[in-house]
N, C-alpha and C positions, 0 to 999 in steps of 0.2 A: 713484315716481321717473319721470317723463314722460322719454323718450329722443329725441330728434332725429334723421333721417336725412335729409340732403341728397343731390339726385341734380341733375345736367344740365348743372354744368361741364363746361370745354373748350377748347379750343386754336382763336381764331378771325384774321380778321381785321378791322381798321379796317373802322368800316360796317357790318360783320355784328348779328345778333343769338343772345339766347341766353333759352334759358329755366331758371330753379333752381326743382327742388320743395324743399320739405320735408314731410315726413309725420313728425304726431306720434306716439310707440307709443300714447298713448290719446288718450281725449277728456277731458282733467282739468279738476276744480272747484279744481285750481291755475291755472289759465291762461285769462287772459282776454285776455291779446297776446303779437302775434307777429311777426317782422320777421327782418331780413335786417343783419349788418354785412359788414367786410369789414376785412382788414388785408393792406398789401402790402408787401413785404421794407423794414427801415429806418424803418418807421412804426409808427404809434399803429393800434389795432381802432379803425374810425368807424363810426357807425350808417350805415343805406344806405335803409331805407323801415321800417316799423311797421304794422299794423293793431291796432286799440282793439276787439274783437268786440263787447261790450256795443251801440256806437254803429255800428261797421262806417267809422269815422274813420281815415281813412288819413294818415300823416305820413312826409314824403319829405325825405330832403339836401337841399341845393340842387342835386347833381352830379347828383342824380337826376331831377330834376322834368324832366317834357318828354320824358325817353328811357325810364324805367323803369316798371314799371306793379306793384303786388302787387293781388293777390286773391288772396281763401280760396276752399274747398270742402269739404263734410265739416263745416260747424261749424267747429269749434275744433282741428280735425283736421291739414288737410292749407291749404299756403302756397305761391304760387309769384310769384317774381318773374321778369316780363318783362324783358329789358334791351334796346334797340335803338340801334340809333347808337354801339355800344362803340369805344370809343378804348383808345387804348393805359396809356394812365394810370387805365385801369379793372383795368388787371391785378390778384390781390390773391388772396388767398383770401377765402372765402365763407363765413359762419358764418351759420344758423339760430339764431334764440334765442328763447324762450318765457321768460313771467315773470305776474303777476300785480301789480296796481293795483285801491286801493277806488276811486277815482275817473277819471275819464279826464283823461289829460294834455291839460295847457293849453298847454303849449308843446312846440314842436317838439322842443328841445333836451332836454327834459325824454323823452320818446318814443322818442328816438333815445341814450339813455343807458344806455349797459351796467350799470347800477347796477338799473338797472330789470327788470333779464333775470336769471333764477333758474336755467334751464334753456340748457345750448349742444352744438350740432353736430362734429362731426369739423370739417367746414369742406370744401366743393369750389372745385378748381381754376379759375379763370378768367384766360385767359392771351391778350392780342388782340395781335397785331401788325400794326405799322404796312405 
């Protein structure tokens, strides 16, 4: 069972930045991605960014492209997302999620689908005000 721990949510403002780890407890031959959702009070969990490790293929939101950035380190280990430019409508909690695919996603949507993800986080706080 591969466990999730997210660390480096927080209480910001508009404009700020923030950075989220995750650290895997291992390094599994269940897990070949890894990625970031988020759900914020009154809504749906949405995908936030993914990495495909096989290829090192990165697949981003749209909300995301341009302010967020993910890389690994560690292998199949450890994930962090960069966030900059946060707005207040980024508020949300944070979920890590690992999962496993034979082949790598062809679509975005497909990437960013929690159907995809086998393994999830506690979830950290990210909270920006205006």
């Amino acid at each position: 069972q591969v466990q999730l721990v997210e660390s480096g949510g927080g209480s910001v403002q508009a404009g700020d930045s923030l950075k989220l780890s995750c650290a895997a407890s291992e390094s599994s031959d269940n897990v070949n991605l890894m990625g970031w959702f988020r759900q914020a009070p009154g809504k749906e969990r949405e995908g936030v960014a993914v990495i495909y490790f096989p290829t090192e293929t990165r697949y981003y939101a749209t909300f995301a492209e341009g302010r967020f950035t993910l890389f690994s380190a560690n292998a199949k280990n450890t994930v962090y997302l960069q966030m900059k430019n946060l707005k207040p409508e980024d508020t949300a909690m944070y979920y890590c999620a690992a999962g496993w695919r034979d082949v790598e996603p062809r679509r975005v949507v497909t990437a960013l689908s929690q159907d995809t993800f086998d393994y999830w986080g506690q979830g950290t706080q990210v909270t920006v005000s205006s």
